[in-house]
C-alpha positions in Angstrom: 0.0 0.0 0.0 0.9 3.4 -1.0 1.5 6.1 2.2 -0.8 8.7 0.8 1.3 11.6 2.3 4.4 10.8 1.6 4.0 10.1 -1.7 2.4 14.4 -2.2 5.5 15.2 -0.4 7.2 13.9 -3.0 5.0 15.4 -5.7 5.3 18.5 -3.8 9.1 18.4 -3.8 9.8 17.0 -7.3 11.6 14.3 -6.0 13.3 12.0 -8.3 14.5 9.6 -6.0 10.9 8.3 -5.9 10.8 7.4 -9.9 9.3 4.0 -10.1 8.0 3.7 -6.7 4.7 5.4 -7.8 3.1 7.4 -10.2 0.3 10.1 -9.8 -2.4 11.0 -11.9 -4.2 14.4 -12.2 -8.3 13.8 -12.5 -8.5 17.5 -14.2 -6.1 17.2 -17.0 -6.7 13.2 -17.5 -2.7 12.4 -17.6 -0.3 10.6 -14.9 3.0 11.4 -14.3 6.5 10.4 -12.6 7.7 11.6 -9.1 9.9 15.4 -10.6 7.4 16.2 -13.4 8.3 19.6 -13.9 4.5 20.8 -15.1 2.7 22.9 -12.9 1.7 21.7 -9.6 -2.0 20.3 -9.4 -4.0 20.6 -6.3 -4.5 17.8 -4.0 -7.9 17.3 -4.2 -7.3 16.1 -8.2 -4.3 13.8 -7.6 -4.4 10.2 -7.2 -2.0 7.5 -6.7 -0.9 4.5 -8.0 1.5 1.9 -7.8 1.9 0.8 -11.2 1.5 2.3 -15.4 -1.1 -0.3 -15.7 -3.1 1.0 -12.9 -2.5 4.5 -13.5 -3.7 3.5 -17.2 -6.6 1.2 -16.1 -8.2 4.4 -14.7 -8.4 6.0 -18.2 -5.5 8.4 -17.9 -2.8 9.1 -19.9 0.8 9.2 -19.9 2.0 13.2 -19.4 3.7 14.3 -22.7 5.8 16.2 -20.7 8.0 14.1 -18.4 6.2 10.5 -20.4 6.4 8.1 -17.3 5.6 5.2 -19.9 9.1 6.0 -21.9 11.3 5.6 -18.4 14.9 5.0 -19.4 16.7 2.2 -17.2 19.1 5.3 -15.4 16.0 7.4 -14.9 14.2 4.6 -12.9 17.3 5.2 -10.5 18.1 8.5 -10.5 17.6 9.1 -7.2 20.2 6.8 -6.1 22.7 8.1 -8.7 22.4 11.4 -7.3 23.2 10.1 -4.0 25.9 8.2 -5.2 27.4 11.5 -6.6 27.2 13.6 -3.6 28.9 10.3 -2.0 31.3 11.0 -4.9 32.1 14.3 -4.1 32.3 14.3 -0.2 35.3 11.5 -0.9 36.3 12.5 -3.7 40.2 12.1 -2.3 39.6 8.5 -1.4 40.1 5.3 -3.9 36.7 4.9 -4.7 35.9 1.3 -6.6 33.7 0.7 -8.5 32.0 -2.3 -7.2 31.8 -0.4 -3.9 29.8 2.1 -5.3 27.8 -0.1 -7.1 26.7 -1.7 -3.6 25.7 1.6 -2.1 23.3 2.0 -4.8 22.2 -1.2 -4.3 22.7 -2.4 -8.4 24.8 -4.5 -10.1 28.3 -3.4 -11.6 27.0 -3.5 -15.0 23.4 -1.9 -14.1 25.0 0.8 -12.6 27.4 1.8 -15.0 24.8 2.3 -17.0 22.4 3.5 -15.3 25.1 6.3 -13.9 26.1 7.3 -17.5 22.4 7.5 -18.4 21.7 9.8 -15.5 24.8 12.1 -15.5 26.4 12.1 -19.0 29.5 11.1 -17.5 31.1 7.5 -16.0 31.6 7.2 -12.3 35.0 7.5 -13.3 35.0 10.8 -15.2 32.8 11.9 -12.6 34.9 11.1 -9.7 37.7 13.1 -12.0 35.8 15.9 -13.2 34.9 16.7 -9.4 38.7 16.3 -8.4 39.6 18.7 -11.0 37.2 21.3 -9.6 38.4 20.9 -6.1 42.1 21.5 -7.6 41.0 24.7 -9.5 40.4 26.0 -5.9 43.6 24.0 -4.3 45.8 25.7 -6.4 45.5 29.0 -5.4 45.4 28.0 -1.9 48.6 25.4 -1.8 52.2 25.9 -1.3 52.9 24.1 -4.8 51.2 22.3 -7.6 52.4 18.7 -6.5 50.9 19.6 -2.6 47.4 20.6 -4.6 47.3 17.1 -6.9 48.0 15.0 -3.9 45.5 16.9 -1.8 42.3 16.4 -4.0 42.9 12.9 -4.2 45.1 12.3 -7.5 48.0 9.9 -7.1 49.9 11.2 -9.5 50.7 14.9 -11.2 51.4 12.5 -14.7 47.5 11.7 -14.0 46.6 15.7 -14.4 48.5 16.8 -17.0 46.8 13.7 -19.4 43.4 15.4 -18.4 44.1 19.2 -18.5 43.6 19.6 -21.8 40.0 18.2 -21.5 38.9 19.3 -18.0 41.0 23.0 -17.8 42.2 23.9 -21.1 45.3 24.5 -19.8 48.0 23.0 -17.3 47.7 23.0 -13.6 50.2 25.4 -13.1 48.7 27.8 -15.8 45.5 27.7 -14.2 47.2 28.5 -10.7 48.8 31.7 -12.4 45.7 32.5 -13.8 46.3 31.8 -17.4 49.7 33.4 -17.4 51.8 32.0 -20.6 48.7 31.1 -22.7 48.5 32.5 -25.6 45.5 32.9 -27.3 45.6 34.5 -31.2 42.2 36.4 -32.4 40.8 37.4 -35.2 37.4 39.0 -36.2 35.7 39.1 -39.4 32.1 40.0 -40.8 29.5 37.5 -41.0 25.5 37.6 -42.1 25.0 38.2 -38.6 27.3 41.0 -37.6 30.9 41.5 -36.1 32.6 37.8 -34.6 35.7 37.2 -33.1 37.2 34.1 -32.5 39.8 33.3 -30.2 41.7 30.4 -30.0 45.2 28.5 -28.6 47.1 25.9 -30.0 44.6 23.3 -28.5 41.2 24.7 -30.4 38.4 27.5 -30.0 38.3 29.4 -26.9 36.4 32.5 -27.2 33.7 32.9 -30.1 31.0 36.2 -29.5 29.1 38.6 -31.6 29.7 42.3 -31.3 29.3 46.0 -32.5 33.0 46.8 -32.6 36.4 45.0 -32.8 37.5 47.0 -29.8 34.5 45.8 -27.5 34.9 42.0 -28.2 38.7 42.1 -27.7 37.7 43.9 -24.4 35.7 40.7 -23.7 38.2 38.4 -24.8 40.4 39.6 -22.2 37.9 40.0 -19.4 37.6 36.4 -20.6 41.3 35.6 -20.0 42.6 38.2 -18.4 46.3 36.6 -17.4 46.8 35.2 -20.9 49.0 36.7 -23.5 46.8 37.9 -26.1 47.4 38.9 -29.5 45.7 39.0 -33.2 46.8 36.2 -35.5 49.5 36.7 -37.8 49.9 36.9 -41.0 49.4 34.5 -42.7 48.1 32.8 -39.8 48.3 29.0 -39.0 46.4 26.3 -40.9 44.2 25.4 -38.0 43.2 29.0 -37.4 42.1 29.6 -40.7 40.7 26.0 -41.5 38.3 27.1 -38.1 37.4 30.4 -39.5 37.1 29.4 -42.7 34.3 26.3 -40.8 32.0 28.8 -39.2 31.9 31.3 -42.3 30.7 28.0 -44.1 28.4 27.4 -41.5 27.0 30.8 -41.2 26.1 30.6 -44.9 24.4 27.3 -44.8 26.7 25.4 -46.5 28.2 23.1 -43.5 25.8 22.3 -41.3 27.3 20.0 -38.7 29.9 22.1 -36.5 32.7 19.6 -35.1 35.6 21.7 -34.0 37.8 21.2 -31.0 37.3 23.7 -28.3 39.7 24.7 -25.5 37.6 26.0 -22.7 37.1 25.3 -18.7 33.6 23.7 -17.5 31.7 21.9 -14.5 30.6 18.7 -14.9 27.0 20.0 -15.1 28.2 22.5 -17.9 29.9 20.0 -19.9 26.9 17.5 -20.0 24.6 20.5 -21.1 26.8 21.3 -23.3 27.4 18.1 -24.9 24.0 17.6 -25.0 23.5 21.1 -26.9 25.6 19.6 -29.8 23.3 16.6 -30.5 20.0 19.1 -30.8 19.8 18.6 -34.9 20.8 21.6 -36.8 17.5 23.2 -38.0 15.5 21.8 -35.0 15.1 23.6 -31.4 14.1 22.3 -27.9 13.0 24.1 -24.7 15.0 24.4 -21.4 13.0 21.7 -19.6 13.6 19.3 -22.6 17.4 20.0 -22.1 16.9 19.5 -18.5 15.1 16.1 -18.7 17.4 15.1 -22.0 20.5 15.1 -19.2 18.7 13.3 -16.8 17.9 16.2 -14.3 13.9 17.5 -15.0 14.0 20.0 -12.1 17.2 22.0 -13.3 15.7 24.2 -16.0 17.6 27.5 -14.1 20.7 25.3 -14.5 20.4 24.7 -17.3 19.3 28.3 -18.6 22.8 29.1 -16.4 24.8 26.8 -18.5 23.1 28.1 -21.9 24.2 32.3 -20.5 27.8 31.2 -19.6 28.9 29.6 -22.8 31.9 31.5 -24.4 31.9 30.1 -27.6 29.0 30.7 -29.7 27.9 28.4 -32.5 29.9 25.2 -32.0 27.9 24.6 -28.6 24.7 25.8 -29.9 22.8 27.4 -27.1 21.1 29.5 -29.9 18.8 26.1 -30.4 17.2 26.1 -26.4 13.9 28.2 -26.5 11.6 28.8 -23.2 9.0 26.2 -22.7 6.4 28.4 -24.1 7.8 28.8 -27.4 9.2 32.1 -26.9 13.1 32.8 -27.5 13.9 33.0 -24.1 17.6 34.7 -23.7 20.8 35.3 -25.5 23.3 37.0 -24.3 24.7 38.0 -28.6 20.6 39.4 -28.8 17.3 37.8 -29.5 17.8 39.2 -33.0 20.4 37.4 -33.5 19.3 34.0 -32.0 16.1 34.5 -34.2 17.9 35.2 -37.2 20.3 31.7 -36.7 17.3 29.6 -36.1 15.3 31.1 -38.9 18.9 30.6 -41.2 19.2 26.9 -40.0 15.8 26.4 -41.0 15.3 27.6 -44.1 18.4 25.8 -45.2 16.8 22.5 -43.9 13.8 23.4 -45.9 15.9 23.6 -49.1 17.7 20.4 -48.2 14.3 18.6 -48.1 13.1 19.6 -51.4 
């Protein structure tokens, strides 16, 4: 038997921990739901509770379009014991954390969980466990004596083990990033597009900077707000074969003529940045989705702000498409290059889709 209350706590709360142990279903609108729907509240007098789709169904509802409790992935069913295993993550993050051991404190197999982890968080346990140790060292390293003393503290066993992941995790070394950038050097460049002034920014590594502006002067002004330790200076001529195979990329892209973006970017992220991310540069070119379909796409229905955060603070504009997240009600929503802009790159992508189909 269901306890009535605590299952409208959980309703009330959004809480994901309790997918699969109930659903509820709303008499007014005729549809059930999961435990973290992210649609609007309903009163308790209309909800009802049931243990299983078949009974939720056998009472003439229908599944909610919105958070579609009969399309459950295998990692959504237990995402409330993911999450618990990555705050567990987190707290020990300096410890040697196995696998298997974690596996028992969510109370899955090896193999289920592995799955089921990388279903609800984007990431492995294991690049997990390193993404959060690499975001304790960003603040150890301004606090330690020395590099070696900061790697040791946030759990690493080896500085060899840091330097293989900088260039995915920090964009730059440890001891860069603990001088604040000091000794990159980033080359820029800014040309006209169909959309305005651009500037790209790049080291030797890929993109790191890619905004629209009014002037040259205000987006190198930006660039080095952006990097304000790093050595900064415009490309030279004739600049190097990566630099102008990546310009030459997005000018393509701008005009229609290459859709699919893939260029490497050298920039620093969370773990919840780079999922969103990620997950930004599978949305189909031509096609957009709303914050909360981001949200639930990476596992995490309730963390539409988040994920509206993640979409504000990205640097490089076009090759993690942010342009393609719209608010839930179909409106635009924000951009930090303009809403004329963002209209103007979905209407572009579209009509060059369009042209494709015929």
């Amino acid at each position: 038997m269901l306890n009535q209350e605590q299952c409208w706590r959980a309703v009330q709360q959004r809480d994901d921990s309790q997918i699969g142990h109930f659903y509820f279903g709303v008499l007014t609108t005729g549809v059930y739901c999961r435990p973290g729907c992210a649609a609007r509240l309903p009163l308790r007098k209309n909800v009802r509770f049931f243990e299983t789709l078949t009974a939720a169904e056998g009472s003439g509802l229908r599944p909610c379009l919105r958070c579609r409790p009969n399309t459950v992935a295998e990692g959504d069913l237990y995402a409330g014991r993911i999450q618990k295993i990555c705050r567990y993550i987190e707290r020990h993050s300096e410890d040697v954390l196995k696998l298997d051991e974690l596996a028992n404190l969510a109370k899955l197999s090896p193999f289920h969980f592995q799955r089921s982890f990388k279903s609800v968080v984007g990431l492995t346990p294991k690049q997990f466990l390193e993404a959060t140790r690499l975001k304790k060292l960003k603040h150890s390293l301004r606090a330690s004596k020395n590099v070696t003393d900061a790697v040791y503290e946030v759990g690493f066993g080896s500085s060899s083990r840091v330097y293989q992941r900088a260039d995915t995790r920090l964009g730059m070394t440890p001891n860069q990033y603990r001088q604040g950038g000091k000794g990159i050097t980033i080359s820029y460049a800014s040309f006209e597009t169909p959309i305005g002034l651009a500037m790209i920014g790049a080291t030797d590594r890929g993109l790191c900077f890619l905004q629209f502006g009014v002037t040259t002067e205000e987006l190198l002004q930006s660039l080095r707000n952006e990097y304000f330790q790093a050595d900064i200076e415009p490309t030279s001529a004739p600049c190097s074969p990566d630099f102008r195979r990546w310009a030459d990329t997005l000018s393509q892209h701008l005009a229609g003529d290459h859709p699919h973006l893939d260029l490497p970017v050298d920039i620093r992220a969370t773990a919840f940045q780079m999922r969103v991310w990620r997950y930004l540069q599978g949305i189909p070119y031509g096609e957009v989705q709303s914050y909360g379909e981001v949200a639930a796409g990476i596992g995490q229905p309730t963390a539409i702000r988040a994920v509206a955060r993640s979409c504000a603070s990205n640097v490089v504009a076009l090759v993690i498409p942010c342009h393609r997240v719209i608010r839930n009600n179909g409106e635009l929503g924000g951009y930090r290059w303009g809403l004329d802009r963002k209209r103007s790159l979905i209407d572009r992508e579209r009509s060059v889709k369009a042209k494709v189909r015929r």
